[in-house]
N, C-alpha and C positions, 0 to 999 in steps of 0.2 A: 529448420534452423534459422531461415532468414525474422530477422530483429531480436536475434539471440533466444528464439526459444528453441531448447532443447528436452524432448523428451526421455525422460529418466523412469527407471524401475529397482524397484527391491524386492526380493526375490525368497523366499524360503520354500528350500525343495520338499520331499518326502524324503526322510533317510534311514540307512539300518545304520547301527553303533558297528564301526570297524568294519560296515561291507562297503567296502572302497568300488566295488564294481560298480555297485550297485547307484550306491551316492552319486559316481561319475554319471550312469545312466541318466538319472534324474538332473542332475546339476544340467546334462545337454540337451536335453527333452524342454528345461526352460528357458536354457538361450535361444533353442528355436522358436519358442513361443513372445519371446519379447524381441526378439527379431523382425518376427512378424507384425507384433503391434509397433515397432519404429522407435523401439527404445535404443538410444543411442550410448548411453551409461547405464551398467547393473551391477547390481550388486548383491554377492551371497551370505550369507551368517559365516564367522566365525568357525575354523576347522570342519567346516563344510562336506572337503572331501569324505572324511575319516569318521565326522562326530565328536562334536565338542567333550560329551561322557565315556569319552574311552579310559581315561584314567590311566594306570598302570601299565597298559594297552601301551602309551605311547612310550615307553623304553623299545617296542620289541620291533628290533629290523623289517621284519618281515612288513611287518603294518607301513612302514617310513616308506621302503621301498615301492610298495604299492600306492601309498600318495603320490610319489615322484615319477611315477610314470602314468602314472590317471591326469596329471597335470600336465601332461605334455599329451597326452590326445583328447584333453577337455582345449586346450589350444589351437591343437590342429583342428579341432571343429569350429575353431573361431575365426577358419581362415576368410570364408566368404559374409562373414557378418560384418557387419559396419556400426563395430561397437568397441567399448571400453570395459570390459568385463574383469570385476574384481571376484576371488575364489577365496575361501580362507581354507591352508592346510599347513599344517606341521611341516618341518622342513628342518633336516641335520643339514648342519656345517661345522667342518674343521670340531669334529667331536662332539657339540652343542648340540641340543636341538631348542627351536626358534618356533615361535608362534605367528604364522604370517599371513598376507595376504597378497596373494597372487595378479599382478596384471596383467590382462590378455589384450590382444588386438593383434587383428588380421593375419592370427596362425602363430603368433610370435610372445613371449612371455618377454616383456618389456621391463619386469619389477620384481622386487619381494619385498613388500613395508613390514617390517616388522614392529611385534607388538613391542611397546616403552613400559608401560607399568603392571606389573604382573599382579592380580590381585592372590592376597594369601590369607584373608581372614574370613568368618565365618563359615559360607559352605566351598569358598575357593579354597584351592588348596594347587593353582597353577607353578609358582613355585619347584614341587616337589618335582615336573616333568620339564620345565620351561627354562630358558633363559632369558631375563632381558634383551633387548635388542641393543647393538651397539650403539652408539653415541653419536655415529659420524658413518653417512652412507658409504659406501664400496662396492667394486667389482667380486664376483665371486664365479665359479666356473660351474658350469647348470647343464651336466649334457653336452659339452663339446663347446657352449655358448658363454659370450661373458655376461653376467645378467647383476645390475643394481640391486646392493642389496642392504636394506636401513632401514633408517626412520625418514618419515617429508622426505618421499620422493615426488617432485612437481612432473603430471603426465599433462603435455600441453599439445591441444589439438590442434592439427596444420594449416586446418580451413579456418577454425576463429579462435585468435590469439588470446583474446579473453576468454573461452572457455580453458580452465586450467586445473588440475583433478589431484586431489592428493586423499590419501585412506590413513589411519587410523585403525585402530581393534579395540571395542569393547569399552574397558576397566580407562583405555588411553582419556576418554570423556570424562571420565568420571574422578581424575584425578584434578588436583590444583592447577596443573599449568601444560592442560592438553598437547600433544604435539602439532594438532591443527592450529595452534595460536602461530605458533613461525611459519606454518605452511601459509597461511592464509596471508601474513604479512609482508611474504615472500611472490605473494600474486593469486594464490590460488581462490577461485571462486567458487567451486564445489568440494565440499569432504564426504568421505566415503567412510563409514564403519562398517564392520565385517563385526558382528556381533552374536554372544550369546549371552544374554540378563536372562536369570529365570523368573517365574514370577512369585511375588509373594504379596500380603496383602498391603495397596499402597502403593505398589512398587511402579505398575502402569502411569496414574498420573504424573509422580515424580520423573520418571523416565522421559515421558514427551514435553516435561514442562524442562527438563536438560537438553533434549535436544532444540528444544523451539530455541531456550535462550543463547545456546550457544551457537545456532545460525544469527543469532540477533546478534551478537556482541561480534563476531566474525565480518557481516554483513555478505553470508554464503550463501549458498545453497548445501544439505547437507542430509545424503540419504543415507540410512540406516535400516540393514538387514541382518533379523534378529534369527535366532535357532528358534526351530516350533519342536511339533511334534515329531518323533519317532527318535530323539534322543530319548538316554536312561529314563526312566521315572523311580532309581534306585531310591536317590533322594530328595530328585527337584524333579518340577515340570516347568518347561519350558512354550510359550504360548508365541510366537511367532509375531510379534509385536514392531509391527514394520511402521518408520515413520518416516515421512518426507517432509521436510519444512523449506523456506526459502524468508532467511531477514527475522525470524521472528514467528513467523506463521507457517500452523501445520496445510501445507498443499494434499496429503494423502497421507492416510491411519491403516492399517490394515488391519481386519479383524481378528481378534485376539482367538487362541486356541484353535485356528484355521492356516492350514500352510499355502500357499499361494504366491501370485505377485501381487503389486500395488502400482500405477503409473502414476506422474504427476510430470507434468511441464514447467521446469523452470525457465525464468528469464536470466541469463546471465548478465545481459544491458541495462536492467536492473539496476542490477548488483553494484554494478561497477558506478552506475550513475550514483547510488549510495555513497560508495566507498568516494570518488569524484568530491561530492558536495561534504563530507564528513572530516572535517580538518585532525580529529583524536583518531581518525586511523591512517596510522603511521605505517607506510610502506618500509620493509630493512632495508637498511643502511648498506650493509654487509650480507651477500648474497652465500649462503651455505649450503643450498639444499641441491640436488642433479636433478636433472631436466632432462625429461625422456619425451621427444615429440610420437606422438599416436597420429596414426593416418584415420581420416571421417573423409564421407563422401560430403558432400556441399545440395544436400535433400532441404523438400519442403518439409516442415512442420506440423499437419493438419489440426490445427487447434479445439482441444478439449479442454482446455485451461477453463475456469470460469472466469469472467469478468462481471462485477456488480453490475447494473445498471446505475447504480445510485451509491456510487462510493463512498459519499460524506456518512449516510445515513446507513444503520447498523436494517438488518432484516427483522431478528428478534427483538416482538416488543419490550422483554423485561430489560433487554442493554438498550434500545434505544430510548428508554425512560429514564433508564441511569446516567446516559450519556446527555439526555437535554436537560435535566435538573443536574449534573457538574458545567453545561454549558453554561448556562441562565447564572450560574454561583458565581463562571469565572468572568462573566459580562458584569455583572453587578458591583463583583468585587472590584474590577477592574473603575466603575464610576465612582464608588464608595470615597475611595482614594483619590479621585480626582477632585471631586465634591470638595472631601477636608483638607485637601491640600489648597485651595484657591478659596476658602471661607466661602464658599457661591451660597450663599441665602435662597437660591433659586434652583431648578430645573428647566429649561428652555425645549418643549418637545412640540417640533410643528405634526401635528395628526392629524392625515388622509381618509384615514378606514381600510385604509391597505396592510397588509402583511406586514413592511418593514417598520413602520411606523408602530403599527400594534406591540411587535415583538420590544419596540424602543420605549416607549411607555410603559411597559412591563418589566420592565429591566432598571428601569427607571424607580418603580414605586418598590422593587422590592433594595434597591440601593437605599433608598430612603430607610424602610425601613431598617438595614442594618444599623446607619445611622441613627436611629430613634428621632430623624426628623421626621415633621407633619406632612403629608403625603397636599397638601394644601396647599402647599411652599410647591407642589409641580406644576409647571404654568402649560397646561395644554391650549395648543394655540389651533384652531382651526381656521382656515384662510380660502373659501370658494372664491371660485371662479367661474372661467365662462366653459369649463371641460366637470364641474364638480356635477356629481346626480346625488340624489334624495339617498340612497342607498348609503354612500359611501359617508355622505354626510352627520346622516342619522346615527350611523354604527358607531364614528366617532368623536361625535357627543356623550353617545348614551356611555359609552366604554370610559373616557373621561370623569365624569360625572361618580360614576359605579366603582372608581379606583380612589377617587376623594380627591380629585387633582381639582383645581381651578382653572375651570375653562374659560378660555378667550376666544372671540369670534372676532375677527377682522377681514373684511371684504374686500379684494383687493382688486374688483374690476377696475373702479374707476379711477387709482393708482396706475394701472397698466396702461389704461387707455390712455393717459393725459400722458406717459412716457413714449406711446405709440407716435403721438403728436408732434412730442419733442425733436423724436428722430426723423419724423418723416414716415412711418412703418404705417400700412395701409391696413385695419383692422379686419378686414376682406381675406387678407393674404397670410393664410393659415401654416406659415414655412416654419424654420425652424428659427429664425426671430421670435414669431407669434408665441411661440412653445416658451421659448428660454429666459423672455420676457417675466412670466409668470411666475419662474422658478426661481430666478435673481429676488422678484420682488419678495417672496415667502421669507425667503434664506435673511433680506435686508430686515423683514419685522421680526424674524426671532432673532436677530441678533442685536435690534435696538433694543426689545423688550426684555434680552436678556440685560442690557446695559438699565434700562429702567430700573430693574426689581433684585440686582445684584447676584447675577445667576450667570448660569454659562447652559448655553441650546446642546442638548445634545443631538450628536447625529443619528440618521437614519439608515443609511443608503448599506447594502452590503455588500460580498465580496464579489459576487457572481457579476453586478452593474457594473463595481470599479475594473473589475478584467473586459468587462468588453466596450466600458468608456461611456457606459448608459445612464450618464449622470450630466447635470447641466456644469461648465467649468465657470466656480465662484458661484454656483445656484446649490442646489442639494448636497452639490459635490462637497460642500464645505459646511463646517460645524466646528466645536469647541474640545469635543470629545465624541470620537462614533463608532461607540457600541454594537454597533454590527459588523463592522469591519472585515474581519475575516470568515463570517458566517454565509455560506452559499444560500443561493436560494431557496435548495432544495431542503436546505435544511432549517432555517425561516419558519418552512410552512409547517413542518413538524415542531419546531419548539412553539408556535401557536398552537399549536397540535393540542401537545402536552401539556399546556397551560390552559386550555379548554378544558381537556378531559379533567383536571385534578380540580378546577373551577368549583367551587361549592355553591357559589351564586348562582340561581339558575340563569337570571335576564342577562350576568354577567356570561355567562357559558352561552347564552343564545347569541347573545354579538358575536363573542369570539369564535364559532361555527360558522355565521355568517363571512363573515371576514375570508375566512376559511375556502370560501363555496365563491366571491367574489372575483372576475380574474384579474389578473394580475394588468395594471394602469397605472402613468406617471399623471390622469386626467387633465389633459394640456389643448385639448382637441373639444371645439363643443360637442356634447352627446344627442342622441339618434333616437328621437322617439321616448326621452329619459332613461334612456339604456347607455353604459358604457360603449365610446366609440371609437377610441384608439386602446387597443389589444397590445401588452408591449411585445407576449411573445409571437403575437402573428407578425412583426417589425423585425424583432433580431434573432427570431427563434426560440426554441424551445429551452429552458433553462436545464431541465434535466439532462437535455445534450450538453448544454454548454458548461453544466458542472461536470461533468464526465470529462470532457476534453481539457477543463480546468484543472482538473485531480492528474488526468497523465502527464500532462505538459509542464506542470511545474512538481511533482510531488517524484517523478523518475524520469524527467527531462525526455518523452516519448520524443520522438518525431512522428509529424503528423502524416504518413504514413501507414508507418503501425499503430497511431491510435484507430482512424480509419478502419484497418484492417480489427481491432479487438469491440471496435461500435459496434460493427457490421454484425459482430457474434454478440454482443450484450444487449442490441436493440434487435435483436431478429424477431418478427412479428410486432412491432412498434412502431418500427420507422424504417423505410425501404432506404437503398443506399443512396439514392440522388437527394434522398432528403439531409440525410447523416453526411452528402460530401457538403453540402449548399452550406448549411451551417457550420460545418469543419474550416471551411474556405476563408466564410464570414467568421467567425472566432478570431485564426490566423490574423487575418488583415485588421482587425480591428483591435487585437490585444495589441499588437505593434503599436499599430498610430494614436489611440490613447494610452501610451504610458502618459504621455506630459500630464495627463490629471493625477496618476498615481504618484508621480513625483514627489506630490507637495500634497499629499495626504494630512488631516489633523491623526492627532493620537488618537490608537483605542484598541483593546486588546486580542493577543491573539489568544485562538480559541481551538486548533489544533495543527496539523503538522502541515498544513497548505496554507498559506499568509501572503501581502502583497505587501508587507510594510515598507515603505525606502529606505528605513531606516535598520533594517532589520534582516525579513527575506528574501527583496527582489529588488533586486536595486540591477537598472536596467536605461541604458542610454534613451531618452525620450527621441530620439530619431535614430532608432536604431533599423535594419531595411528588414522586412519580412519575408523577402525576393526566395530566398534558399528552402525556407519553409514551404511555401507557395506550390515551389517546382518540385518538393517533396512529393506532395499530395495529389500534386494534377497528375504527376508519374504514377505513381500509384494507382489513378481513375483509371489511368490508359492501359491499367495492366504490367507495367514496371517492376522491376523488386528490386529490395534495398535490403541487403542481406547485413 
C-alpha cells in the first residue's frame, strides 16, 4: 500500500441456483484465495450468495433465511483477512426484501448498499421480487447488531484516508445518474459493483466501454464483479465479465464464460492527484452519505502493476501511426495559424540533421502546404561550425533541398571567433561559453533573416530539453513559434519514424533513416576523427528515462520516490538502479533550476496531456527549492518508505 497502491480483485465464484450452502462454500474458498494473493478490496457478483436466477425463489423464507445467516459465517471467516469484502445477497427488512451488497471486514458486516435502480424491462423483471432502496441511509437491527443500511455508503480505510470505498449494484451504472456520482463527490476513490449483465451480442464491448467511462468521469478506480457461469441458462447466460479500470483505463478483463478472479493494482494517489489538479470536479458542498471506518493493516504492495517504459509512445504500431499522423496535424495546424495570423511571407528553420530540427521542417512543409503556399517561401538555414560533421551536414542539405525549401548556408565560425575576441574568450577553452557562443549566434541569423525575407524562424527545441534546461538561454531556447514544444523526445524519434516509413521518395526516406541511426548532438564541441564528439545523452542522460520521469512527475505529481520505485520495474533489464537513481537525481535538480528558461517560453502547441506551457500547464516559481524532492529519493536509495 505504500504510495497508494492497493491491490484489488474481482471475483466470480462457482455457484448452484438457491444452494446457499454451497455458494457460501465457494464465495470463502475465494476470499482465501485473494487473501493469499494480498488482495486488499473484493468483490462478488450480484445476489452471489443465493444466485442472481432464483426468480420466484426469492418470495420464500426459507431461501432469505438461509442468505442471512451464510452471511454472517461468510463474515466470521473474514475475521483474520485483512480486507474489504463486498457479497451481493437478498436481504428482508421491516417486510421488504432489498437487493444488496454486503460489507465485510475483520469478522464484522460494516453495511448493506442497497440496489437504487431496479431494472424491469426486457429480460429483467427485478421489480416483481425487489424494492428499491431507500433514499437516505439508516440504522437497521442485523442479528443483535446496528448495521448501515442505503445507498453511498462511504467505507473509509484507517491506514489511508484517501483510500475511500463505496459499491453500487448492477443496473445502479447503467442508469442516468449513477449513485457513485455523489459517492465519488463525497470523497470516495474506488466504486465497487456487485453485478449480474448477462450476455448478449454487443453487450461485452458496451459494458467495458461504461465502465472504462465512468471511472473516467469519476476520476475512480472502479471494480466490477459480474455473475458467470452456474446461474440458470433458463433464458440468459451469463459470462463472468470482470472488469477493473482506474480514470478511464481497463487495469484487468477477465476472461469472458470462465469464472475466476482477476487482480489489478490501483493507485489511489493517482486518483486524487487527478481529482487535485481537475477544477470541474467538484467535491459536495453538503455532506449526506455515513461513513463506516474499515480496519487495513499498513502492508507492502509487491508490485505487478505494468508500467510502460515509454509512456508518450503507444506499443501497437497501428495507434501509434494514428497517434503520430494527429500529432504532425495538430503541430502543423497549430503553424498554419500562426503563419496567417502574422502575414509571415516566410518560414525561418535553422537545420542540423538532427531529429528535432527534422521533425521542424517537416511540420513546417506540411503547414505550408495546408496553406497552399510555395514550400520555397521555407528558408532552411544551415549554419556549421567548428562541432558540425559531413554526416549531419549532408542529411540536411539534401532533406532541404528534397522538401523544395530554399536552402541557405551561412558559416558562422568566423562570426563566433571575432565575438570570442570581443569578450576576451580563449578559442582553446572548450567551457560552456565556447558552446553557447555558437548557439546565440545561430538563433541571431535566423532571426535577422527572418526579419530579411518577412517571416518568422520557427523553433526546434522539444519538451524533453525544456524540462531539463538543455537549451541555450536566448540561443535555441528561443524562436517565434516552436513546434515541438510539448513533444518528448522519445516521441520525436518516432514521428520521424513515421514520416520515413510513409516517405514515398526514396533518397528522401534514405536521409530520414539516417537521421534516425545519427545520435542525438547539440554539435557544439569540435569532432573526433569526423565522428560526432559530444553525445547529449552520454551528458544528461538517457532521454527514455528522462521522459518517463517527465510523464510521472508532472502528468500524477509522483514523488520521486515512487517514480524510482515504478523505473526500477519498468527498466528491469535496461538500466540497473544506480543508473535509474543518477538520472532521477539529475532530472530532479535540473527541472527545478531551469524553470527560468520555461518561464518565458515562445508559443507553440500542445500536443497531449503532459505540456510545460507558463502560460497554460506549469506555471512554477523559477527559484523554486528542489530540497524536499532530493530528500525524497535519497530516502528511498537508503531503503526509506514513504507510505
Amino acid at each position: 500500500m505504500r504510495h497508494g497502491f492497493v491491490k484489488v480483485a474481482a471475483a466470480t465464484p462457482d455457484i448452484r441456483v438457491a444452494d446457499v450452502a454451497y455458494n457460501q462454500e465457494q464465495i470463502c474458498r475465494l476470499i482465501d484465495e485473494t487473501a493469499s494473493e494480498g488482495a486488499k478490496i473484493v468483490v462478488f457478483p450480484e445476489l452471489a450468495l443465493t444466485g442472481y436466477t432464483c426468480g420466484d425463489l426469492f418470495t420464500q423464507d426459507v431461501l432469505l433465511a438461509q442468505a442471512r445467516k451464510a452471511i454472517c459465517q461468510v463474515a466470521a471467516a473474514t475475521e483474520e483477512k485483512d480486507a474489504l469484502i463486498f457479497v451481493g445477497m437478498p436481504l428482508a427488512v421491516e417486510g421488504e426484501l432489498y437487493n444488496v451488497a454486503a460489507a465485510l471486514n475483520r469478522g464484522k458486516i460494516l453495511g448493506f448498499t442497497t440496489k437504487t435502480f431496479l431494472p424491469n424491462y426486457g429480460e429483467f423483471y427485478e421489480m416483481r421480487q425487489f424494492r428499491e432502496g431507500p433514499g437516505e441511509v439508516r440504522c437497521i437491527c442485523f442479528e443483535g447488531e446496528k448495521v448501515l443500511f442505503g445507498p453511498r455508503i462511504l467505507f473509509e480505510a484507517d491506514v489511508m484516508p484517501d483510500l475511500i470505498v463505496s459499491a453500487e449494484i448492477c443496473e445502479d451504472v447503467w442508469s442516468p445518474v449513477p449513485p457513485s456520482i455523489q459517492a465519488a463527490r463525497e470523497g470516495a476513490t474506488v466504486i465497487v459493483n456487485c453485478s449480474a449483465s448477462d450476455e448478449t451480442i454487443g453487450k461485452a464491448a458496451y459494458r467495458k466501454s461504461l465502465i472504462e467511462g465512468q471511472s473516467a468521469r469519476l476520476m475512480a478506480a472502479y471494480i466490477y464483479a459480474n455473475a458467470g457461469e452456474g446461474e440458470s441458462t433458463t433464458d440468459l447466460v451469463f459470462g463472468g465479465h470482470n472488469i477493473i479500470s482506474e480514470n478511464g483505463t481497463t487495469l484487468a478483463e477477465g476472461e469472458r464464460f470462465k469464472n475466476g478472479v482477476v487482480y489489478a493494482q490501483i493507485d489511489v494517489k493517482r486518483l486524487i492527484s487527478e481529482r487535485r489538479k481537475n477544477t470541474t470536479f467538484k467535491a459536495a458542498r453538503e455532506r449526506y452519505l455515513a461513513r463506516v471506518p474499515f480496519r487495513l493493516e499498513l502492508t507492502e504492495t509487491k508490485l505487478t502493476r505494468k508500467f510502460p517504459s515509454r509512456p508518450f509512445v503507444p506499443d501497437a504500431k497501428e495507434e501509434r501511426d494514428r497517434r503520430c499522423e494527429e500529432i504532425l496535424t495538430i503541430q502543423a495546424m497549430g503553424l498554419k495559424k500562426r503563419l496567417a495570423h502574422t502575414h509571415a511571407r516566410s518560414a525561418v528553420v535553422g537545420i542540423s540533421g538532427g531529429l528535432d530540427s527534422t521533425l521542424a521542417i517537416l511540420v513546417t512543409a506540411r503547414a505550408f502546404d495546408m496553406l497552399g503556399m510555395d514550400r520555397s517561401q521555407i528558408i532552411a538555414v544551415t549554419m556549421p561550425c567548428f562541432g558540425t560533421t559531413d554526416r549531419t551536414y549532408n542529411n540536411a542539405c539534401q532533406m532541404a533541398l528534397k522538401l523544395g525549401a530554399q536552402l541557405r548556408e551561412v558559416r558562422i565560425a568566423d562570426s563566433v571567433e571575432s565575438h570570442f575576441r570581443d569578450i576576451g574568450h580563449d578559442i582553446e577553452d572548450h567551457s560552456v561559453t565556447y558552446e553557447n557562443s555558437q548557439a546565440r549566434e545561430r538563433t541571431q541569423v535566423l532571426m535577422d533573416i527572418s526579419n530579411q525575407t518577412g517571416g518568422l524562424v520557427v523553433g526546434t527545441g522539444d519538451m524533453s530539453e525544456l524540462a531539463l534546461g538543455w537549451a541555450t538561454y536566448n540561443g535555441d531556447h528561443m524562436s517565434m513559434y516552436g513546434v515541438n514544444a510539448s513533444v518528448p523526445k522519445t516521441l520525436v524519434r518516432h514521428l520521424v519514424q513515421y514520416c520515413a516509413d510513409t516517405e514515398k521518395d526514396r533518397e528522401m526516406k534514405d536521409v530520414l533513416y539516417d537521421v534516425l541511426d545519427t545520435p542525438v548532438s547539440p554539435e557544439l564541441l569540435p569532432p573526433k576523427d569526423g565522428q560526432i564528439a559530444q553525445k547529449t545523452e552520454d551528458l544528461v542522460g538517457p532521454y527514455e528515462l528522462h521522459d518517463f520521469y517527465l510523464y510521472y512527475f508532472l502528468r500524477f505529481g509522483y514523488e520521486p520516490s515512487k517514480i524510482y520505485r515504478i523505473a526500477r520495474e519498468a527498466f528491469a533489464g535496461e538500466y540497473d538502479e544506480e543508473t535509474i537513481y543518477k538520472w532521477l537525481h539529475t532530472f530532479c535538480r535540473r527541472f527545478f533550476s531551469q524553470q527560468f528558461k520555461r518561464s518565458c517560453l515562445p508559443d507553440g502547441p500542445k500536443v497531449g496531456t503532459v505540456a510545460l506551457s507558463p502560460r497554460g500547464d506549469w506555471r512554477m516559481p523559477s527559484d523554486a527549492c528542489a530540497d524536499v524532492w532530493l530528500r525524497d529519493l535519497e530516502q528511498a536509495a537508503k531503503g526509506g518508505t514513504n507510505v
